[in-house]
C-alpha positions in Angstrom: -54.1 122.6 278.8 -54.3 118.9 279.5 -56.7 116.2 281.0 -58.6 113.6 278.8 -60.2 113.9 275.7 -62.2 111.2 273.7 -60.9 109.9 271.0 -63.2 111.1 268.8 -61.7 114.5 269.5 -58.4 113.5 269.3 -58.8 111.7 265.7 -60.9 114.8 264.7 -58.3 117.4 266.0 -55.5 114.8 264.0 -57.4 115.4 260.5 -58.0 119.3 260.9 -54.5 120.3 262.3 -52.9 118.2 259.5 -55.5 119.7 256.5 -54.4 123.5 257.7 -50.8 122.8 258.4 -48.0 124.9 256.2 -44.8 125.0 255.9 -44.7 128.1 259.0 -47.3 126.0 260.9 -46.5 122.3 261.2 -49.1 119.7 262.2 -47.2 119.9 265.7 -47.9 123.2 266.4 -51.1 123.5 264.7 -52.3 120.7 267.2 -51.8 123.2 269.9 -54.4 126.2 268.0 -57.9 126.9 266.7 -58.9 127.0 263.4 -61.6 129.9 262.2 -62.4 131.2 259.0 -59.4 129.8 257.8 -56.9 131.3 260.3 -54.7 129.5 263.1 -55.7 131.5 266.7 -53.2 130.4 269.8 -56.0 130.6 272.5 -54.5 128.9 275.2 -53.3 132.0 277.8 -57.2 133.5 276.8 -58.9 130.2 277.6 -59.4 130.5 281.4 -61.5 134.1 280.0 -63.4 132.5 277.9 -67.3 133.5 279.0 -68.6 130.3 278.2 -65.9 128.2 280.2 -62.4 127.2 279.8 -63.6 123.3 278.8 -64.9 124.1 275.4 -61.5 125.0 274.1 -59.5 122.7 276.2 -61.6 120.0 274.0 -61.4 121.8 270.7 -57.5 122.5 270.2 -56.3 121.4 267.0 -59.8 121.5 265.8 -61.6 123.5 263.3 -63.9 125.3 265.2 -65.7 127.9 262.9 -69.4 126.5 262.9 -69.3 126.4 266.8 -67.9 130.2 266.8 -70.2 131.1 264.5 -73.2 129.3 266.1 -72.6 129.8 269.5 -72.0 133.1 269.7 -73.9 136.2 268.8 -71.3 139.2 270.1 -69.4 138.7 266.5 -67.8 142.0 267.4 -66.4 140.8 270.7 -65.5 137.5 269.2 -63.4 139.6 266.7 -61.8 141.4 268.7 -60.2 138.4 271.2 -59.5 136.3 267.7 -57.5 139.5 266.2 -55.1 139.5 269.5 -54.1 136.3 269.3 -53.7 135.1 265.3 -51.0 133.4 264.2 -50.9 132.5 260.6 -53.9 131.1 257.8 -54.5 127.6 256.9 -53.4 126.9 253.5 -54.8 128.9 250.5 -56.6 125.6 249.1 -58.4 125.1 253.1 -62.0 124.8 253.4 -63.9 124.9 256.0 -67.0 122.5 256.5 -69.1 125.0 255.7 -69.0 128.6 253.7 -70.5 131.6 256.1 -71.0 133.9 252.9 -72.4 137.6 254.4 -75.2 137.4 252.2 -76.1 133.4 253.0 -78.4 132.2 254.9 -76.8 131.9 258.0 -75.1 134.9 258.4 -78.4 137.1 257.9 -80.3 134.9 259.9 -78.0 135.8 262.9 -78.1 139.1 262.2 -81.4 139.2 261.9 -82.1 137.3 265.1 -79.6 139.1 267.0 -81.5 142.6 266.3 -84.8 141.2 267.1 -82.8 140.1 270.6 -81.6 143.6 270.8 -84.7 145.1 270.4 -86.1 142.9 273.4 -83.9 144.6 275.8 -80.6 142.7 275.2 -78.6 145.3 274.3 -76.8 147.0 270.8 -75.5 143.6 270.0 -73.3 145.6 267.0 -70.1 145.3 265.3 -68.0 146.4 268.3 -70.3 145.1 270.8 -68.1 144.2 274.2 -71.6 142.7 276.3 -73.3 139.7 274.5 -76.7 139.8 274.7 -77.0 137.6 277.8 -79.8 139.2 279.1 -82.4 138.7 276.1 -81.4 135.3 275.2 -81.1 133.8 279.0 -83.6 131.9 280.1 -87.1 133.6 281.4 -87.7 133.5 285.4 -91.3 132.3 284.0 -89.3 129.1 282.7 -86.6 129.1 285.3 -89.9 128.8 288.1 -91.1 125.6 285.9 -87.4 123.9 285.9 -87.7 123.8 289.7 -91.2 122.8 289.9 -90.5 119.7 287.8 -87.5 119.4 289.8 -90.2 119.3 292.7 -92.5 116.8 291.2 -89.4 114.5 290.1 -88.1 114.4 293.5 -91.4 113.9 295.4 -92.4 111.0 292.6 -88.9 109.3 293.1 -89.5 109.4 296.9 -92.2 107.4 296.4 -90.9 105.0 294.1 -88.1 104.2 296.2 -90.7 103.9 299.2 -93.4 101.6 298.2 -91.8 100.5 295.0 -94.9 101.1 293.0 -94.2 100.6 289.3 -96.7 103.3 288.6 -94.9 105.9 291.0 -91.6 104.6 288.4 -93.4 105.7 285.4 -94.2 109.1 286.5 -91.3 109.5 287.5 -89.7 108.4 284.1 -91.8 110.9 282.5 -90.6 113.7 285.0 -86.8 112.6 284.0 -88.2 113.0 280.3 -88.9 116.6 281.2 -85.4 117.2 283.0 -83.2 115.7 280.1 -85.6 118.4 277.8 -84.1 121.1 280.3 -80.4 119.1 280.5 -80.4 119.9 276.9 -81.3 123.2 276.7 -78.7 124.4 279.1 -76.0 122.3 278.1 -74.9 123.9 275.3 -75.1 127.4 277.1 -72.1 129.0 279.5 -71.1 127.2 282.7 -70.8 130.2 285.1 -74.0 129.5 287.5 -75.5 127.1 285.4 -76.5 124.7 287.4 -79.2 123.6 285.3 -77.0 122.0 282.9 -76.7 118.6 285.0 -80.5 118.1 285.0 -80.0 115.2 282.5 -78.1 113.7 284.4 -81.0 111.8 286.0 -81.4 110.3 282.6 -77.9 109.3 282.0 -76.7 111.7 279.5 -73.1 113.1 281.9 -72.4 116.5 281.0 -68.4 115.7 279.8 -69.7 113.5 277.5 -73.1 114.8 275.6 -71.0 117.8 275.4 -68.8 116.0 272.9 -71.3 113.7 271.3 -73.9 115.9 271.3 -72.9 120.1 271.1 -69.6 119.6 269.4 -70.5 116.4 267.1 -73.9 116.3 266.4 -75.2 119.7 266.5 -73.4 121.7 263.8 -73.2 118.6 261.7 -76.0 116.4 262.1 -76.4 113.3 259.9 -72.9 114.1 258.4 -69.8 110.9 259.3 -68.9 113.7 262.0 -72.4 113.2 263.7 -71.5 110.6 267.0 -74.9 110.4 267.7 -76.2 109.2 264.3 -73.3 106.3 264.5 -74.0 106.0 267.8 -76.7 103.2 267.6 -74.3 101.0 264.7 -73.9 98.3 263.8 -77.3 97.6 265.6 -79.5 100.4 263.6 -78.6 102.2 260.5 -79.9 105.5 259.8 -77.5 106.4 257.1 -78.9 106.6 253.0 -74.9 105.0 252.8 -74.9 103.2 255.8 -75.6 98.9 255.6 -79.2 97.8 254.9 -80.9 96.8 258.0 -82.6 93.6 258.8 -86.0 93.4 258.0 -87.0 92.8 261.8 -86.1 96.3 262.3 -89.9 97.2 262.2 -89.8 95.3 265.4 -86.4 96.1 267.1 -86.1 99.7 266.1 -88.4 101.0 268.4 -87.1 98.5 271.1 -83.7 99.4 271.0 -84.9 102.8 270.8 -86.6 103.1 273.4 -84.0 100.9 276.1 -81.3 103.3 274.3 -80.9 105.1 277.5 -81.5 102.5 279.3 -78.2 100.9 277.6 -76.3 104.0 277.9 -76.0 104.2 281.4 -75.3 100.5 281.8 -72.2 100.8 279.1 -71.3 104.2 281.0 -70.5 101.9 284.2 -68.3 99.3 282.0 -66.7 101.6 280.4 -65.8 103.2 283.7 -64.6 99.9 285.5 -62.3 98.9 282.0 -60.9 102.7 282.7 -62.3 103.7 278.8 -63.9 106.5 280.3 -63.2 109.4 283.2 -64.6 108.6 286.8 -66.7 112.0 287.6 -69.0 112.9 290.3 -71.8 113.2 288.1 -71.2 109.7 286.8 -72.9 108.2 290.0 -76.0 109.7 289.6 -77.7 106.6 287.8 -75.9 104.2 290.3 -77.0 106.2 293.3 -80.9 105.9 291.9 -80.3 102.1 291.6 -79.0 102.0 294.9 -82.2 103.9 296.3 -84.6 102.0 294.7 -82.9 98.8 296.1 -82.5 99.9 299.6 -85.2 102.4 300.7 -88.2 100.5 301.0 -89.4 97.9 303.5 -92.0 96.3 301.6 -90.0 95.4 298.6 -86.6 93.9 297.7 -83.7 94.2 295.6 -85.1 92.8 292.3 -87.9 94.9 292.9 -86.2 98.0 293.2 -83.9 97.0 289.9 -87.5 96.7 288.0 -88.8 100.1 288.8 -85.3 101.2 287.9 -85.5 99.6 284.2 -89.4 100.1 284.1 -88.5 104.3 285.1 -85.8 104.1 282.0 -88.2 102.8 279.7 -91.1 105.2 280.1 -88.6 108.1 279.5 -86.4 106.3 276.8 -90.1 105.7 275.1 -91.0 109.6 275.6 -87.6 110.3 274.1 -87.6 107.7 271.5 -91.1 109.5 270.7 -90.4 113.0 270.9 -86.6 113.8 270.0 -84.9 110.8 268.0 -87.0 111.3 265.3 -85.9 114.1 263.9 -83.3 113.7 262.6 -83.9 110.1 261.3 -86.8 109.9 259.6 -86.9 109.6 255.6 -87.5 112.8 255.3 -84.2 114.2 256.8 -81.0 114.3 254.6 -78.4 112.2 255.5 -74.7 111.3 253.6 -75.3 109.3 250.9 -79.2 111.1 250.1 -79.1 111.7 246.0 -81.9 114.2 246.6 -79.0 117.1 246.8 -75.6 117.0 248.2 -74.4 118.7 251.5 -75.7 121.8 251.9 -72.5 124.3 252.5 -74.6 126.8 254.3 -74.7 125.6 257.9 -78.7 126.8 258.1 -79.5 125.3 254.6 -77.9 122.1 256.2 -80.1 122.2 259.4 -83.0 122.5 258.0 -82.5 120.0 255.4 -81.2 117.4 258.0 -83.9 118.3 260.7 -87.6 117.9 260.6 -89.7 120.2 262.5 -93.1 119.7 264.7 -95.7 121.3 263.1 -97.5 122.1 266.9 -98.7 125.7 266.1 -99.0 127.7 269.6 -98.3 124.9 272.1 -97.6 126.3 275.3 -94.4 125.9 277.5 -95.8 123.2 279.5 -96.9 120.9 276.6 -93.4 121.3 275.2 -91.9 120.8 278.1 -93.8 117.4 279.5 -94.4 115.8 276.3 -91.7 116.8 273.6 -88.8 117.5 275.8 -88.6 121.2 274.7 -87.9 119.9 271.1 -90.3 122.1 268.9 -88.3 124.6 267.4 -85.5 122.1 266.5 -83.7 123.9 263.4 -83.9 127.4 265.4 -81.9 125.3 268.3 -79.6 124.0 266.3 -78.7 126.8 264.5 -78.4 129.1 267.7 -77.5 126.4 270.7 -77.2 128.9 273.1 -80.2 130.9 272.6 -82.4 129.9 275.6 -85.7 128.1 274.3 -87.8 130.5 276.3 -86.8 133.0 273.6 -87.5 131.0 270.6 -91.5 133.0 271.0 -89.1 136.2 270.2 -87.0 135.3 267.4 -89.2 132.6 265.3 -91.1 134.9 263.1 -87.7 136.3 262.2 -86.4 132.9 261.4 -89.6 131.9 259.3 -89.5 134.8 257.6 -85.9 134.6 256.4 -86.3 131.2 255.6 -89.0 132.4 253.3 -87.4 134.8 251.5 -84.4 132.4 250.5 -86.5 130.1 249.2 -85.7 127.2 251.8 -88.8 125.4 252.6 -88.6 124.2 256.5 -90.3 120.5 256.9 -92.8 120.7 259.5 -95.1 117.4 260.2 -97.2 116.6 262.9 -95.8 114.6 265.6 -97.1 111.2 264.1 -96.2 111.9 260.7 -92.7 112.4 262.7 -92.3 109.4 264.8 -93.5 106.8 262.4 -91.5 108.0 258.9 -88.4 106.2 260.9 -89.6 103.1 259.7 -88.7 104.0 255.8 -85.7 105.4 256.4 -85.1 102.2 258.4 -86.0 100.1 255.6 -84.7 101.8 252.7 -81.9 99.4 251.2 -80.2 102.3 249.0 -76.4 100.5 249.6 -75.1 97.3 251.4 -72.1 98.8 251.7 -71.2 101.4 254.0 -68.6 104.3 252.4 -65.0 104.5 253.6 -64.8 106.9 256.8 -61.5 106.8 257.5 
């Protein structure tokens, strides 16, 4: 099991191997296992069987890879069963994992809770012993499948254009179309690979599958606004987001949104340095945004070059400003806990950390469409995060069971209109708790 792997992988897969090595299990040969629950797995002649894809354990060797296990899949009998045929040996006594799964937390009835109300959809028994996960009930709908290729349709026809007349107007629409493909991008990354095309709708935004895979599924998502969260660092030393991170300028009232919005924008133009100083693999689906440009440039007889590079930046823009509107708040206003927050330290319940690092839309019974064309599918945010691979077709199932249990525990979702959303990034922006970032290494 070989290839590439970023180095944030590598220097993350360097700390866990070494904090669960013993005396039996030396850093060496834990670098070559999988850490869950506090037990050392040798996965390596299972991975080509593994139902969601061989990559996501080619990445994660040496890694401690219980919140992903635990949120990613909801056949906990299945998953059992493989782990039990291929342990090795326990981490020390004195290991702890990120988080605690206690049966009676808040996690761990949530997905049980959520996995019967998918079983009593039609997806099965979904019990201890189960050998079928419950694909069926928490795949996506053919309703929502049907709107993925119709706004596949529209983005193609509304890119035609653009490239034909280079109307700046036809580059907008189309930037809000690529809004609504990096929404569905998203929501199938995280899920298997077998005949899931789907998956590489984002590209047409810039995020490349091998990479928002790591930044985003296996970073970000289990521990968002934590020193293991790439996407929160990701905008530093330009933007801080961080209660413990640098103060930031005072002009950030005007460049936050800026760089916000261009963040995109930026990405794809660092994705083709990286690529020529060989800092990054050279894939197919790395040519995507180049191929636009190239379109744009060459396609239409009435306009030039320099025209077709402005409806390129003008088509980045309107999407990065959708984006910057719709998603990046929510986990950055001053609302959301982040390391350093005095409020309360880290949560050790994975759920309990969600929901106090994420806030919610407070959008009531918008429709698919509205979700889909102006929030990017992100209602519903703690719910995704919590269950990635749950389909968000499905969230209309399984939400009063989440509210519900969230109720009964006490922990109080924050839910805020859109607004209320977007514009608390400014405080958290401006807060000046520390002007001096903590020691990550």
């Amino acid at each position: 099991m070989g290839g590439w792997r970023h180095p944030w992988l590598v220097k993350r897969a360097r700390e866990d191997c070494t904090a669960g090595a013993t005396a039996s299990l030396p850093a060496n040969r834990t670098a070559e296992l999988w850490l869950v629950h506090g037990k050392w797995y040798d996965l390596s002649g299972w991975a080509p069987s593994h139902p969601g894809g061989s990559w996501w354990l080619e990445q994660t060797r040496g890694m401690d890879i219980t919140d992903l296990v635990e949120t990613h899949h909801f056949d906990t009998g299945a998953v059992d069963a493989v782990l039990a045929r291929h342990c090795v040996g326990e981490a020390p006594a004195a290991y702890r994992p990120f988080f605690d799964f206690e049966e009676g937390g808040l996690f761990r009835t949530l997905k049980r809770r959520v996995t019967a109300a998918l079983s009593a959809a039609g997806g099965g028994s979904g019990g201890k012993g189960s050998t079928v996960p419950l694909r069926s009930a928490r795949a996506a709908t053919a309703g929502f499948l049907w709107q993925c290729r119709l706004v596949l349709l529209a983005h193609v026809a509304l890119f035609a254009w653009t490239a034909r007349s280079g109307s700046l107007l036809g580059a907008a629409l189309t930037g809000v179309t690529i809004s609504s493909l990096h929404g569905i991008g998203h929501n199938f990354i995280h899920q298997a690979d077998a005949a899931n095309p789907w998956r590489y709708a984002a590209v047409a935004g810039g995020w490349k599958v091998h990479l928002q895979r790591i930044s985003h599924a296996i970073s970000h998502h289990p521990r968002p606004n934590t020193f293991h969260d790439l996407e929160i660092l990701g905008l530093e030393p330009f933007l801080f987001n961080m209660v413990c991170s640098p103060r930031n300028h005072p002009a950030v009232a005007l460049y936050g949104p800026l760089l916000c919005a261009s963040a995109h924008l930026l990405d794809v133009l660092l994705l083709w340095w990286r690529m020529l100083r060989g800092a990054t693999p050279v894939r197919l689906e790395c040519f995507s945004n180049a191929l636009q440009l190239l379109l744009l440039c060459c396609c239409g007889a009435s306009h030039g070059a320099a025209r077709g590079a402005l409806c390129f930046a003008a088509m980045f823009l309107v999407f990065g400003a959708i984006d910057s509107f719709a998603g990046f708040p929510l986990h950055h206003t001053e609302r959301a806990w982040t390391e350093g927050d005095a409020r309360h330290a880290r949560k050790r319940d994975l759920a309990e950390h969600i929901v106090a690092s994420t806030v919610d839309y407070d959008v009531g019974s918008m429709g698919s469409w509205q979700s889909l064309l102006c929030f990017e599918l992100m209602p519903n945010h703690c719910l995704h995060h919590c269950f990635p691979t749950l389909d968000c077709s499905r969230f209309d199932t399984v939400r009063p069971v989440f509210e519900a249990t969230l109720r009964e525990f006490g922990v109080r979702q924050q839910l805020l209109p859109q607004p209320a959303v977007y514009f608390g990034m400014w405080p958290a922006w401006l807060r000046g708790i520390s002007s001096h970032r903590s020691n990550r290494d």
